[in-house]
TORGUSE-46534 format. One record per residue (C-alpha): x, y, z. Coordinates in steps of 0.5 Angstrom, whole numbers, plus 2048, in hexadecimal, padded with zeros to 3 digits. Each point is the difference from the previous one (the first is absolute). Layout:
N
XYZ;...
This chain:
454
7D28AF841;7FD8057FB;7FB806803;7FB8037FB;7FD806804;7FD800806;804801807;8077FE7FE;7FF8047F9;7FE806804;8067FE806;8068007FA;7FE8077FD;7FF803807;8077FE801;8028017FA;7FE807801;803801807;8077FE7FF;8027FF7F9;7FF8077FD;8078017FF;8017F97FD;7FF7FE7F8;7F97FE800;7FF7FD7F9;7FE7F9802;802801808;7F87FF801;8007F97FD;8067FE804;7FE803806;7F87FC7FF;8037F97FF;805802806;7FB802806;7FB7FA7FD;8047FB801;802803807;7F9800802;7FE7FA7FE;8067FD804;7FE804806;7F97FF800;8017F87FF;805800806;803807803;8077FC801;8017FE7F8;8058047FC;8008017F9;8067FE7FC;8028047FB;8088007FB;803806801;8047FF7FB;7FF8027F8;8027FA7FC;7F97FD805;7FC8057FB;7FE7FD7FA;7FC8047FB;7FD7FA7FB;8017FA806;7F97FC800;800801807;800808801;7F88017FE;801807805;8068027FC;804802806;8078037FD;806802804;7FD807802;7FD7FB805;806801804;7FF808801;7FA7FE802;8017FC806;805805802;7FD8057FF;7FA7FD805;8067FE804;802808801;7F8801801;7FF7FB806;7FB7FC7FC;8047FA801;8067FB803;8057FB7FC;8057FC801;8068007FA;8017F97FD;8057FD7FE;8057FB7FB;8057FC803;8037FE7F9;8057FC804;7FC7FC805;7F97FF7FA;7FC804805;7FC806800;7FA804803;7FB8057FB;7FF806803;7FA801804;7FB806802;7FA800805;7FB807802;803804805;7FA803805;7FF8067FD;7FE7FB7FA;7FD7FC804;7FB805802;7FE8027F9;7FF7F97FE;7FB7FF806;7FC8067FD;8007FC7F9;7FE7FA803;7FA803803;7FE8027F8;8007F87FF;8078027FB;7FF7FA7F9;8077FD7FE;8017FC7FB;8057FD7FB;8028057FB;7FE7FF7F9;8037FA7FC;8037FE807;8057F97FC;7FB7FA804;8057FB7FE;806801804;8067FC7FF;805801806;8097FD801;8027FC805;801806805;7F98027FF;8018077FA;7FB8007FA;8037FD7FA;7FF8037F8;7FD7FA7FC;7FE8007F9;7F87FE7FF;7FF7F87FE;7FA7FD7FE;7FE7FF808;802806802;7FB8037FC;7FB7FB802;801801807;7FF8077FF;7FB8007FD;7FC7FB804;802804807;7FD8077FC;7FA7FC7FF;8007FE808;801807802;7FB8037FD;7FB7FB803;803802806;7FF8077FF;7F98007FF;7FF7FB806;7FF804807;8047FC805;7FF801807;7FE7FF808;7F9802801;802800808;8048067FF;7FE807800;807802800;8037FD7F9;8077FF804;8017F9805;806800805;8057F97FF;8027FC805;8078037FF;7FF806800;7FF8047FB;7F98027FC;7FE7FE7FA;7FB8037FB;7FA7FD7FD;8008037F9;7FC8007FA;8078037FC;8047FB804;7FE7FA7FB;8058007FB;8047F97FF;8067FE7FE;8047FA7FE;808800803;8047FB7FD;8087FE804;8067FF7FE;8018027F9;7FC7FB7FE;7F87FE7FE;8007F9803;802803807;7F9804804;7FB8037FC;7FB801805;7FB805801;801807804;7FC805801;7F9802803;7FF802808;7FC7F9802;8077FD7FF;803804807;7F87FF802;8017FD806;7FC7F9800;7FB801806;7FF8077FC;8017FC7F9;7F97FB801;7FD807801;8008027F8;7FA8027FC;8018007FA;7FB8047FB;7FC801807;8007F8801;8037FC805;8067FB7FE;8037F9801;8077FF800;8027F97FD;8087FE800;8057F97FF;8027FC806;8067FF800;8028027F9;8078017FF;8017F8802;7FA7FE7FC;8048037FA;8067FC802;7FE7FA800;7FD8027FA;8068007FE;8027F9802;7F97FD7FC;7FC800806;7F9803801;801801808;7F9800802;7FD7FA7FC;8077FD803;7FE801808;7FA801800;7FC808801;8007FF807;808801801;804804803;8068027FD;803804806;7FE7FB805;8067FC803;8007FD807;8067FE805;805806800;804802805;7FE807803;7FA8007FC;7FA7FB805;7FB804802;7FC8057FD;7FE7FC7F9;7FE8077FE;806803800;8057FB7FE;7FC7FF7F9;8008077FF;808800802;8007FA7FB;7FC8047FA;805806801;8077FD800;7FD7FB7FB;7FE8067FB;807804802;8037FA7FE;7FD7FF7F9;8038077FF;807800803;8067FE7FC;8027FC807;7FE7FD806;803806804;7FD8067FC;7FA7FC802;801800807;801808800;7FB8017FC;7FB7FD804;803803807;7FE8077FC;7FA7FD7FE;7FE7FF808;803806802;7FC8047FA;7FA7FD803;801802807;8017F8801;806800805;8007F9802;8007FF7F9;8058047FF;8057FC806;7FF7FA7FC;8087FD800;8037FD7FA;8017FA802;7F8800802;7FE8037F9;8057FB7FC;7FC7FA803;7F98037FF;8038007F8;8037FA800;7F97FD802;7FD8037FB;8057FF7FA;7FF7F8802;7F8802801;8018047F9;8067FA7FD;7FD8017F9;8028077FF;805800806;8068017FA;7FC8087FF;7FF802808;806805801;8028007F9;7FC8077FE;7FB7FD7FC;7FB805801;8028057FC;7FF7FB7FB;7F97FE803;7FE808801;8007FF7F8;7FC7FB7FF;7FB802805;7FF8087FD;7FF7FB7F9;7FA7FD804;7FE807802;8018037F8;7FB7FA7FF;7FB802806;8008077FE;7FE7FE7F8;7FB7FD801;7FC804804;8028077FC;7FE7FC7FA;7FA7FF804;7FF807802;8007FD808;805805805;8057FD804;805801804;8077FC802;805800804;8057FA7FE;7FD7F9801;7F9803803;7FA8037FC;7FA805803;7FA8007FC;7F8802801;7FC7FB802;7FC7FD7FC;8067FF7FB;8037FB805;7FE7FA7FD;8048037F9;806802805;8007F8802;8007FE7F9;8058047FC;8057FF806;7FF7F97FF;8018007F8;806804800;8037FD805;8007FA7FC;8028037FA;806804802;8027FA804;7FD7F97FD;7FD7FF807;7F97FF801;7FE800807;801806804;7FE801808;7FD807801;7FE804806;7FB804800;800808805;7FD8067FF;7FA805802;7FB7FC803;8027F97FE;8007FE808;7F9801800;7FE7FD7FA;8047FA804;7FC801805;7F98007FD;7FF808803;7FB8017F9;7FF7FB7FB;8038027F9;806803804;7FE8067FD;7FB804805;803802804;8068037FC;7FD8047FB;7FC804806;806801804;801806803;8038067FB;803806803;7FF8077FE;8078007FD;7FF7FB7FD;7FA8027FD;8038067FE;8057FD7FD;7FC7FB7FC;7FC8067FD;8068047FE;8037FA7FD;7FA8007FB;8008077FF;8088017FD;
């Protein structure tokens, strides 16, 4: 994160002052800046984030397309130094050459920071990503940003996600029930409504073009759902269309087969019935059914799937779900890879960083079309969130560029977003009454008003 003036400007000068007057002070402002930006912004999303940060020199590099802060190894100093001030807290990281295995070094604000950066937080400080921030990440296997040479994709993708931001940046984003830009989430933690947290990213995996790709950045992607149908955008309120059952629709693309025409819209792909440990709650036992079944799809074994949908469960405060046994899950997915057998050879092979890439393809199409028709909208993977009124173009470009990343014509969409149950239950005609005169708060007003001034 990148602060250009405003409160956490003035609290990296002010600290600077204070505590580093003996220290060499060419260059320590700006290592300082992108140090306490980064603390803040992990602190205000969450007080329990750290911030990872390499404490050794060779991290540093001067010409890497991923150093748009220009951090150097006099870094380092300056963590030390703001660890010797009391400012903040860290636990080392470490490299085990023998077992593969290591941990960066992480750093979270002491109280004592904690403190100025509640008196920052009242200015409404403004982050954003540092200038020529690389939008096109290519990560290894263990998650580290990899040096690439530009290729004509590249540059195309680069071109078309500044073409993207930019809408973003002129378009104002936020929650007119909020009068206080921030939001707490479900699991602890707040979250900023921020019109300088709009900056989207795409993040490949692996070390390779083909794995991932999705789309990164924006706060409505950690926005809470109940909260995320509350958007306006551009003072207007939103809908929110997303695929059912996209990555299984992918893989019987893969096949040859288009699902939907195949069983019919009003199936279920989740729905199986007659497993042991799992009568009852319907309900439930279909939501236990989408959870292991996507887990499945992603996990290299039917093992790792089992976990992954127990810490899923627990994530979700969900216990019973999270005492769900081995023996119980396996015969739920048995069921469902006989429900599924067309596609059974893909459930727990780890097809879905493979689907993640086809999807963000749908996506970089979705996001096209509507910047080349100067039309805002948001996304978080295989979900869109656009105005009202742009919901039918929504409808039809999702359609089109599914079928043209995939070769499959028919697509089954579901339909969320602020005020779309009213329209469904007839609470004003045209769906629109209502909505466009819902109740603005005056600090969303305020902000609105300071948006349109900057």
């Amino acid at each position: 994160m990148w602060a250009e003036g405003g409160a956490i400007t003035d609290l990296s000068k002010w600290v600077l002052e204070q505590s580093f007057a003996g220290a060499a002070r060419k260059g320590t402002e700006r290592q300082l800046r992108v140090i306490l930006a980064n603390l803040y912004a992990a602190w205000a999303e969450d007080p329990g984030l750290s911030v990872a940060l390499s404490l050794t020199n060779s991290a540093y590099k001067a010409k890497s397309r991923y150093n748009s802060t220009k951090l150097s190894n006099q870094v380092i100093d300056v963590v030390g130094q703001l660890s010797d001030e009391g400012y903040l807290h860290g636990a080392l990281g470490f490299n085990d050459r023998r077992l593969h295995t290591g941990r960066t070094t992480r750093i979270w604000p002491s109280q004592q920071l904690v403190g100025l950066f509640e008196q920052a937080q009242a200015r409404r400080p403004r982050l954003t990503v540092a200038p020529g921030t690389e939008l096109i990440i290519l990560k290894d296997a263990a998650g580290r940003p990899v040096e690439y040479a530009d290729t004509a994709d590249t540059v195309s993708m680069r071109s078309d996600l500044r073409a993207y931001n930019d809408l973003l940046a002129r378009t104002f984003i936020d929650i007119p029930e909020r009068d206080q830009p921030f939001l707490s989430l479900p699991r602890g933690g707040t979250l900023e409504i921020s019109q300088s947290n709009k900056v989207v990213r795409r993040v490949f995996n692996r070390g390779s073009w083909e794995k991932g790709g999705r789309f990164y950045g924006g706060w409505w992607q950690s926005c809470p759902k109940d909260w995320r149908r509350r958007i306006f955008i551009n003072n207007q309120p939103t809908i929110e269309d997303d695929y059912s059952g996209l990555h299984i629709v992918m893989l019987y693309a893969r096949q040859g087969i288009d699902y939907w025409a195949s069983v019919g819209l009003d199936a279920d792909p989740y729905h199986v019935v007659g497993i042991k440990g799992f009568e009852g709650d319907s309900r439930a036992s279909r939501a236990y059914a989408k959870s292991l079944l996507l887990m499945a799809i992603n996990a290299g074994s039917d093992k790792s799937a089992f976990q992954a949908f127990r810490s899923d469960m627990r994530s979700r405060q969900d216990y019973r779900g999270a005492k769900i046994t081995d023996a119980q899950l396996s015969a739920l997915l048995d069921a469902l890879k006989e429900k599924h057998k067309p596609i059974s050879e893909f459930i727990g092979a780890g097809a879905g960083i493979d689907l993640m890439n086809q999807d963000a393809k749908i996506t970089a199409e979705v996001i096209r079309r509507f910047v080349d028709a100067r039309r805002p909208i948001l996304t978080i993977h295989d979900s869109y969130i656009v105005m009202f009124g742009d919901d039918q173009r929504l409808r039809a470009v999702l359609k089109a560029a599914f079928e043209k990343v995939t070769g499959i014509p028919t697509v089954h969409l579901k339909r969320t977003g602020i005020g779309f149950s009213d329209v469904a239950q007839g609470h004003d005609a045209d769906g629109l009454g209502s909505l466009t005169h819902q109740h603005r708060t005056d600090g969303y007003l305020e902000r609105l008003s300071d948006f349109h001034s900057s």
